[in-house]
C-alpha positions as CSV (number, residue, x, y, z in Angstrom):
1,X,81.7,146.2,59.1
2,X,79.2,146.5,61.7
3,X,80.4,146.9,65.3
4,X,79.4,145.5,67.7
5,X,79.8,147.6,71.7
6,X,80.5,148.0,75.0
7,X,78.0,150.7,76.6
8,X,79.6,152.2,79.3
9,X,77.7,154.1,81.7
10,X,79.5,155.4,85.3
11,X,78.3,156.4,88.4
12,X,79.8,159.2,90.2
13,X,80.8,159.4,93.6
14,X,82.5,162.4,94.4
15,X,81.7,166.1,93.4
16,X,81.4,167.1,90.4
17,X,83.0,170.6,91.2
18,X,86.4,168.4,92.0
19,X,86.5,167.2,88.3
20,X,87.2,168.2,84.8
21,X,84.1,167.4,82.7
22,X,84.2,165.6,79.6
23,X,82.4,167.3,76.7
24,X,80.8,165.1,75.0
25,X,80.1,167.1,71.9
26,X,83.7,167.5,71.1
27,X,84.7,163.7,71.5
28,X,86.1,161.9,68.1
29,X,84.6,158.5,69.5
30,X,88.0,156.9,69.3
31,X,89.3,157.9,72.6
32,X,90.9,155.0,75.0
33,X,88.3,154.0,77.5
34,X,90.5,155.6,80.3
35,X,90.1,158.4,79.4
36,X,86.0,158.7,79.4
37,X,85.6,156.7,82.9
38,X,87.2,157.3,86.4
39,X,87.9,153.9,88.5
40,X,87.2,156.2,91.4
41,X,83.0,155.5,90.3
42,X,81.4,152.6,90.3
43,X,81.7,150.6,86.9
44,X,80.1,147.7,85.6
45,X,80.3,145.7,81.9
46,X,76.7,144.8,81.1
47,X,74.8,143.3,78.5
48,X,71.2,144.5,77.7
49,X,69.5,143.6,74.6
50,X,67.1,146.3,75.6
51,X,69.2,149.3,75.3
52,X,71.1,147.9,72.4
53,X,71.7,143.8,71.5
54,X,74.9,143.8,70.3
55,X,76.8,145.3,73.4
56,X,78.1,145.2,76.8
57,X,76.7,148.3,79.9
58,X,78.2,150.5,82.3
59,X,75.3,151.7,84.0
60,X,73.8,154.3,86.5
61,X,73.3,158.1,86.8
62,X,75.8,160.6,85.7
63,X,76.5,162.7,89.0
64,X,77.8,165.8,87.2
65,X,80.9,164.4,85.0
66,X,79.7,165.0,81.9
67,X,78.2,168.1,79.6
68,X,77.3,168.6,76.1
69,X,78.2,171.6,74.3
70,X,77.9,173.4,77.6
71,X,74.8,172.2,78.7
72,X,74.9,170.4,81.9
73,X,73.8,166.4,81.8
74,X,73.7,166.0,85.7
75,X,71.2,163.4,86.5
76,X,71.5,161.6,82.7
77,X,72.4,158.6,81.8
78,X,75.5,158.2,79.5
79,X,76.9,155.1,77.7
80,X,79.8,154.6,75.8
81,X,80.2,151.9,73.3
82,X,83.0,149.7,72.2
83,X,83.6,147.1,69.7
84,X,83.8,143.4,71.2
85,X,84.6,140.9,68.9
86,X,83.4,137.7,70.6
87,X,80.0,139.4,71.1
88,X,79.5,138.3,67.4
89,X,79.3,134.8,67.8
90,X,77.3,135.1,71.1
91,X,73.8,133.9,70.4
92,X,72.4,137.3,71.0
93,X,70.5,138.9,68.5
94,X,68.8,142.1,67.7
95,X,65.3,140.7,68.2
96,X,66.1,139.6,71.8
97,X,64.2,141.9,74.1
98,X,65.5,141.4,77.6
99,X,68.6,139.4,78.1
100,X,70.6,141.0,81.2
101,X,74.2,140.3,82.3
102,X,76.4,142.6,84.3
103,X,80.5,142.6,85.1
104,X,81.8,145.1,88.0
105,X,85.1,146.1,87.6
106,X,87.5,148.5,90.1
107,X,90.7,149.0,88.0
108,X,92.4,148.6,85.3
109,X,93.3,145.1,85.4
110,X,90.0,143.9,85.9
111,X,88.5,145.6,83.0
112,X,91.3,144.9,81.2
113,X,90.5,140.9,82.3
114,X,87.2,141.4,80.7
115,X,88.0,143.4,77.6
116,X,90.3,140.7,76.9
117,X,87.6,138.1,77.6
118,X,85.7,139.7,74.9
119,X,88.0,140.3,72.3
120,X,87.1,143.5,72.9
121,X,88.8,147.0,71.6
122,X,90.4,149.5,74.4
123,X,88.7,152.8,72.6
124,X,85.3,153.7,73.0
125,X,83.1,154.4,69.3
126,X,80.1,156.4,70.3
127,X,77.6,157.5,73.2
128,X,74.6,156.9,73.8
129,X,73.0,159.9,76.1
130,X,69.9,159.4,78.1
131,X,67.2,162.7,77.6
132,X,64.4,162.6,80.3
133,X,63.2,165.8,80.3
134,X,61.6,168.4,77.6
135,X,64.2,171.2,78.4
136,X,67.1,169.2,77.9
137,X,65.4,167.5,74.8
138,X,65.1,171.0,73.3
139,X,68.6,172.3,74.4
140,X,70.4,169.3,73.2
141,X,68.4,169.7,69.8
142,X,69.4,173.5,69.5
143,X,72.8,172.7,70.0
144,X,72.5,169.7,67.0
145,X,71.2,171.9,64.5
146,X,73.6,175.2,65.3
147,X,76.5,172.7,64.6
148,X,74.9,170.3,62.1
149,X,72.1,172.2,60.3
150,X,68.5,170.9,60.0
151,X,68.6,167.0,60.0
152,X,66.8,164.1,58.1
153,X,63.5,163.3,59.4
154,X,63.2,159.6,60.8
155,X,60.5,158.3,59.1
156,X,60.5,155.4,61.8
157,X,59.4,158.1,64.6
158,X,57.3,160.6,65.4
159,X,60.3,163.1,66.2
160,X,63.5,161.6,65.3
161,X,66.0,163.3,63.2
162,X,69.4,162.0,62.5
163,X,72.6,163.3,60.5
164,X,75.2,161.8,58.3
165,X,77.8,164.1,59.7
166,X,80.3,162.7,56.9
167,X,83.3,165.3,57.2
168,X,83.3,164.2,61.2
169,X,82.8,160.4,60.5
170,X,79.8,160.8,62.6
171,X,76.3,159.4,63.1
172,X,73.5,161.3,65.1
173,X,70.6,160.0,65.9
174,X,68.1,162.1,67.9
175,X,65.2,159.9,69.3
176,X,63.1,162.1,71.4
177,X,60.3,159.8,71.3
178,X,62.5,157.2,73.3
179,X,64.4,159.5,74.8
180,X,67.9,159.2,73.5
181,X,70.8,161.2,71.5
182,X,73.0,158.6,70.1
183,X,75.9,159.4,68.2
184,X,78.7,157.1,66.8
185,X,82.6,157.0,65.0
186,X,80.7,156.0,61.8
187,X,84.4,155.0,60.2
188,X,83.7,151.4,60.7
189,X,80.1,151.0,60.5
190,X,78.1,150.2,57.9
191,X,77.7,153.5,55.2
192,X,74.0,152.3,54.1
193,X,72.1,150.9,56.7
194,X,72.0,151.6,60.6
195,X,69.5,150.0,63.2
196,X,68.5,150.2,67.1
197,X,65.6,149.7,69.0
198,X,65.2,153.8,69.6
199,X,65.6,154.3,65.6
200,X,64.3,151.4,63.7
201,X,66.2,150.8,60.6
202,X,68.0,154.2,58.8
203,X,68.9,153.5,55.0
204,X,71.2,156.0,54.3
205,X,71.0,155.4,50.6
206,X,71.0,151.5,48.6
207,X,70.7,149.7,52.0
208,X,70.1,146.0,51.9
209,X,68.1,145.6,54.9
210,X,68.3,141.6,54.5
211,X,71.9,141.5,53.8
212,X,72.3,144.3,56.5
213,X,70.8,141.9,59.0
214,X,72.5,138.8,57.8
215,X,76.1,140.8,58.4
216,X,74.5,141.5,62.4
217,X,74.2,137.9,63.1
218,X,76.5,136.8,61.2
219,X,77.7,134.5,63.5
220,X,74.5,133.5,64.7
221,X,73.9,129.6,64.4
222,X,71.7,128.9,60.8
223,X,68.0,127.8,62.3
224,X,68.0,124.6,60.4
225,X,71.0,123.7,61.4
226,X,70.1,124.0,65.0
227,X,69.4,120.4,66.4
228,X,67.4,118.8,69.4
229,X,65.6,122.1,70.0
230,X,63.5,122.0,73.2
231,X,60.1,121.6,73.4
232,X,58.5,125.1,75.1
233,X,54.7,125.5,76.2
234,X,53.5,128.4,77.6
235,X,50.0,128.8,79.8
236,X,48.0,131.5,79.4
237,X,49.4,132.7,83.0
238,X,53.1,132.8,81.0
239,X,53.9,129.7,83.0
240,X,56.2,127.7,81.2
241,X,56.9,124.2,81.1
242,X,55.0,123.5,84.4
243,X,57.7,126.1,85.6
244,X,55.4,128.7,87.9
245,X,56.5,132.2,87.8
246,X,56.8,133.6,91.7
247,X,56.5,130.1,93.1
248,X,58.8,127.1,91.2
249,X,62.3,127.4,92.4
250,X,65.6,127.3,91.0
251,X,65.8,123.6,92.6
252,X,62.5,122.9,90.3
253,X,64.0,124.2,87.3
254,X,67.4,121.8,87.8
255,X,65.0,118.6,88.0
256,X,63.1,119.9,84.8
257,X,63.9,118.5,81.4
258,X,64.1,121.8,80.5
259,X,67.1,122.4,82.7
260,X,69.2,120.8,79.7
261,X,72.1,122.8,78.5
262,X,71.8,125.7,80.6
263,X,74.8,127.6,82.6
264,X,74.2,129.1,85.7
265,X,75.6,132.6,86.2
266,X,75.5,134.8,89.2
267,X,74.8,138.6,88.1
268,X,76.2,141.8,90.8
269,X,76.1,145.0,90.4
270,X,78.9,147.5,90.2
271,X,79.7,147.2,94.3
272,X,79.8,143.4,93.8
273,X,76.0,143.2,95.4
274,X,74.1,140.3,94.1
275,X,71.5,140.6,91.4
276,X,69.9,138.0,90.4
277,X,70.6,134.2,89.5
278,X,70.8,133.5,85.7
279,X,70.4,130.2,83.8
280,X,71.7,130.8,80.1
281,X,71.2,128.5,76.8
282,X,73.2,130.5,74.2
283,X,72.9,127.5,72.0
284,X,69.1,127.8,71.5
285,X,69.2,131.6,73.0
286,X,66.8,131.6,76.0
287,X,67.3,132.3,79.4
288,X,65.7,132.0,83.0
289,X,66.0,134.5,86.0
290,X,65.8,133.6,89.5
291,X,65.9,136.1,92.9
292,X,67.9,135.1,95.1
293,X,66.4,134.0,98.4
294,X,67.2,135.1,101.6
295,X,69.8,132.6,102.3
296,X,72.0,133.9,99.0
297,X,72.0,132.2,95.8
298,X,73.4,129.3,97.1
299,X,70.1,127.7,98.3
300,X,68.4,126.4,95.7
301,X,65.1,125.9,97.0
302,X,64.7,129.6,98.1
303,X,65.3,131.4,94.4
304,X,62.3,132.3,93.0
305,X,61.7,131.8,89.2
306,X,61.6,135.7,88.2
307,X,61.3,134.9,84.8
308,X,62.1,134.3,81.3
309,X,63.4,135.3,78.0
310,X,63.3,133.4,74.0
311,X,65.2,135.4,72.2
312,X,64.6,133.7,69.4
313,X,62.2,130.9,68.6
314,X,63.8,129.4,65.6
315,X,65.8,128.2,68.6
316,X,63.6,126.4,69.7
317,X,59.6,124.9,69.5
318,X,57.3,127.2,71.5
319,X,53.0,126.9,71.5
320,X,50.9,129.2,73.4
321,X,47.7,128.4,75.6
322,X,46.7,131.5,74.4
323,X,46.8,130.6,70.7
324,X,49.8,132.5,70.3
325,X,51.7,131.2,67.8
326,X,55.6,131.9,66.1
327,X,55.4,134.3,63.1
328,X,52.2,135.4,63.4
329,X,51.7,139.4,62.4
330,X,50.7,141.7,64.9
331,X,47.5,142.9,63.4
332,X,46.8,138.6,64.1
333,X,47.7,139.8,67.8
334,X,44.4,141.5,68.2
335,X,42.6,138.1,67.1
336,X,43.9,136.3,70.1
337,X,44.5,139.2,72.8
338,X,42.0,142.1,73.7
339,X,43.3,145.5,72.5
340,X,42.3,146.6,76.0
341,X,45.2,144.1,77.2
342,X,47.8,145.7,75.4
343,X,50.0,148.6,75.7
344,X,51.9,150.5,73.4
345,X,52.5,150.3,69.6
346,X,49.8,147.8,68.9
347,X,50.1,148.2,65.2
348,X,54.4,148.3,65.0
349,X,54.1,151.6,63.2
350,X,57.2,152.6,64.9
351,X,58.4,149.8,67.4
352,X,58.6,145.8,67.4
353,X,57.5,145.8,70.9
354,X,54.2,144.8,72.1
355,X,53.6,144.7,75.5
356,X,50.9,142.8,77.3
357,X,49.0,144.3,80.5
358,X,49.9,142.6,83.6
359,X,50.3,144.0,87.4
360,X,52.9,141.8,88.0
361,X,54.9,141.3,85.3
362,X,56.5,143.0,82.2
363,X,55.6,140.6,79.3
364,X,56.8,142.0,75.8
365,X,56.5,140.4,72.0
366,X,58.8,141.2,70.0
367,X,58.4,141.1,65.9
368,X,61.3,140.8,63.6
369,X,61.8,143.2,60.7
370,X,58.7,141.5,58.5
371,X,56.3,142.6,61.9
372,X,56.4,138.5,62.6
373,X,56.1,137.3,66.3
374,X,59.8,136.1,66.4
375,X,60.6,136.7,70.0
376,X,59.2,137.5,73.6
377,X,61.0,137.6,77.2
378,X,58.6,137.7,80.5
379,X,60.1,139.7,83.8
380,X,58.9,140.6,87.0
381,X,58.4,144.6,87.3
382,X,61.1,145.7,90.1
């Protein structure tokens, strides 16, 4: 069964020559969250269907806690992942680009509140390790192949190996080219198929990708039977519904139509500091993002429309001023938008990401497994 995770990522905040680091080349992946974070740092529960879809974030910049087979990670990002149950009938899905949601939690009872919340398991089941610079890429490599031996080339990347470390119950995933070392308790995962955003999709021998997918979402509301699904047009500016990025307000958006069936949530970071003001539609999975004026979130005619995210639009019935349209392949892309205007893996070779030029704004396509136009979020660049 496929598991679904927590990412927990910590920020330190006292020296590092105080504490006893955690090694995270000698982990089994089933250790009790205690024992990986300190309530000391600052912690926050996050969801990011960047990093990984099917999970929740603790995130900022390791301090100093943590090494890997000696070698010293100061400065990296590290996230640990755990199973959470009711993440699997959340309307998130692995094609979903930029949903953001983020919990702060100081002790033990509040993360406890939330893991509860969740459904979620109290033992971590793999890390995911941030790599930002050559050196540490090569080290880290070094170290993989002493242990593991030469690994299987990832024919999704330009650099990626990956090993099925059997006798460990272990998946590694090296992903230079998106700089990340992932590696996972592969006991209850699937033992044919494995996907991310940083990998593509591993078959590790008979792997059904369309069944493999179907068991991700399996919980995921059938597109036909989704009813009353709202009516979406977007301008060539990435307006939407008459709703202005940068100018319409969060009081605009409530006197919408499309307002309907959306929850507001209110996002902080791990010292409780507001974020940013979230309208949510699980139901037909898209989502608006508002800044907070300078009054707070509580005045409504101050919150700025930040933007937006469709994280799926069988969810929903989207056009395109553009001529953009649902399901169209990305070489079809090019027919509609100048190459010149684009950035990245124009033809999918080892992505599902298109991203669209624009000063002000982060604007990415996403395409599904089949390289169809399934999915697209709009943000503005911090």
């Amino acid at each position: 069964m496929k598991y679904l995770c927590f990412i927990f990522f910590s920020f330190l905040t006292i020296a590092c020559n105080r504490q006893e680091k955690i090694d995270l080349s000698r982990l089994n992946l089933d250790e009790p969250i205690e024992n990986v974070i300190d309530f000391k740092d600052r912690n926050a529960l996050e969801v990011n269907t960047v990093e990984y879809p099917f999970c929740f974030l603790i995130e900022g910049k390791n301090l100093g806690k943590f090494i890997f087979d000696g070698i010293d990670l100061k400065g990296h990002k590290v996230f640990f992942q755990v199973n959470a149950e009711r993440l699997k009938t959340d309307s998130i899905t692995k094609f979903g680009g930029g949903h953001f949601a983020m919990q702060g939690f100081k002790d033990k009872t509040e993360l406890s509140k939330i893991l509860t919340e969740y459904k979620a398991d109290d033992v971590i089941y793999g890390f995911r390790l941030e790599m930002k610079t050559p050196d540490l890429k090569k080290e880290i490599l070094k170290k993989l192949e002493i242990r593991y031996g030469k690994g299987t080339k990832n024919p999704n990347t330009d650099h990626g190996l990956y090993w099925n470390v059997k006798k460990e119950n272990k998946y590694v995933f090296y992903a230079p080219d998106y700089d990340r070392l992932i590696v996972l308790n592969s006991s209850d995962l699937s033992k044919k198929c494995y996907w991310d955003s940083m990998n593509g999709l591993i078959d590790f021998g008979g792997c059904d990708n369309e069944a493999y997918t179907k068991d991700l979402t399996k919980n995921r509301t059938d597109p036909k039977d989704i009813k009353n699904k709202p009516v979406l047009k977007i301008d060539k500016n990435w307006n939407i519904n008459d709703l202005n990025l940068g100018t319409s307000t969060e009081a605009d958006f409530l006197k919408s139509a499309t307002s309907k069936n959306f929850e507001r949530v209110i996002t902080s970071d791990p010292n409780g500091v507001l974020q940013e003001v979230m309208h949510e539609n699980k139901y037909n999975n898209f989502y608006f993002y508002f800044i907070a004026g300078k009054n707070g979130e509580n005045d409504l005619k101050s919150n700025l429309l930040k933007g937006y995210s469709i994280n799926d639009f069988d969810g929903v019935e989207v056009s395109f001023e553009n001529q953009l349209k649902k399901g169209m392949k990305g070489e079809d892309v090019l027919k509609v938008i100048d190459k010149k205007d684009l950035i990245g893996d124009i033809e999918l070779k080892y992505s599902n990401t298109i991203e669209i030029k624009n000063p002000a704004y982060k604007i990415n396509l996403i395409f599904d497994d089949n390289k169809l136009f399934s999915s697209m979020y709009v943000l503005r660049k911090e």
